[in-house]
N, C-alpha and C positions, 0 to 999 in steps of 0.2 A: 588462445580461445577464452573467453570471454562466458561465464555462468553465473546466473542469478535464479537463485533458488528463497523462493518464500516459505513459510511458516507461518504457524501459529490460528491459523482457520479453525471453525469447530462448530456449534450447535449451543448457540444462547438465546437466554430468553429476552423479549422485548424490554428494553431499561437497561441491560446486560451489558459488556465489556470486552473485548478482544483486541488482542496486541499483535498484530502482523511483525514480521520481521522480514527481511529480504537482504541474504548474504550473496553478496558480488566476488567474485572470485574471478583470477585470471589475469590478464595485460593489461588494465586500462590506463590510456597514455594521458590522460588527465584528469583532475577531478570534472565530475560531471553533476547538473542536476540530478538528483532522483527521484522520479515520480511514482506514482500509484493509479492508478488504473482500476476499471472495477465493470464488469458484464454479466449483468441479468439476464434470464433466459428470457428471446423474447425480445430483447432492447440491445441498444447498439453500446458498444463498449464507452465509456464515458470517465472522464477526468475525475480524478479524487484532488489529488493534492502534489504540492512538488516542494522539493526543499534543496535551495542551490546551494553551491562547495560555501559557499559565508556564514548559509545556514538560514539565509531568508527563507519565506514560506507562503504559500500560500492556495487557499483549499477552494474547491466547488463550493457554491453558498448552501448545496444541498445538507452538506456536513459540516460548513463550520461552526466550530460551537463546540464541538460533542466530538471532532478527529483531531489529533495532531501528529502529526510529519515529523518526524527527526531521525537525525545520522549519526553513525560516529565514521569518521572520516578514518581514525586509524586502524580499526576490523574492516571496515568498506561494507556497512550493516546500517539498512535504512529498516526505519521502524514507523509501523501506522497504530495509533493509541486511536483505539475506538471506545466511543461510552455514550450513553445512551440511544446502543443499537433500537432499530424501530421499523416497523415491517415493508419498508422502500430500502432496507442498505442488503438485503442478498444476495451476493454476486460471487462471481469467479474475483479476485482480487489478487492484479498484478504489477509486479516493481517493475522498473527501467530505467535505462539510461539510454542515451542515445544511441540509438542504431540495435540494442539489445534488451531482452524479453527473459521474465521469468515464466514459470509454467503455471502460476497462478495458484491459488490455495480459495476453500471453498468458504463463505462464511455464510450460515442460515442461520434465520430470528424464527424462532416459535415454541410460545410455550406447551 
């Protein structure tokens, strides 16, 4: 069985910083991309970012600039560096790998 639990959500202000984590735990029979995920109340779930087993990358033009994507391949622990949060990035914010889902963590901008 196969679990991906995130972290690290919380309540910052506009300009502000949050660092997501998302720890995979369980069988996985290969490395896989890892992506990010992100749904606003209201709006349809939508693409952050993905970062494959090489460690290539790449983000929604919404956030690039201000998110970066990274892994460490031997914890099996993807991480979303957020910085210059801004009153469009509010969402439920979720990791994955193919075929598997975390239950998402909450990030709100306001000051």
């Amino acid at each position: 069985q196969v679990h991906l639990v995130e972290s690290g959500g919380g309540l910052v202000q506009p300009g502000g910083s949050l660092t997501l984590s998302c720890v995979i735990s369980g069988s996985v029979d290969s490395p896989n991309g890892m992506a990010w995920y992100r749904r606003a109340p209201g709006k349809q779930r939508e693409w952050v970012a993905v970062v494959t087993p090489s460690g290539q990358k790449a983000y929604n033009s919404a956030v690039d600039g201000r998110f970066t994507a990274s892994r460490d391949n031997v914890t099996n622990t993807a991480y979303l560096q957020m910085s210059n949060l801004k009153p469009d990035d509010p969402a439920v914010y979720y990791c994955t790998i193919p075929q598997f889902w975390g239950q998402g963590t909450q990030v709100t901008v306001s000051s």
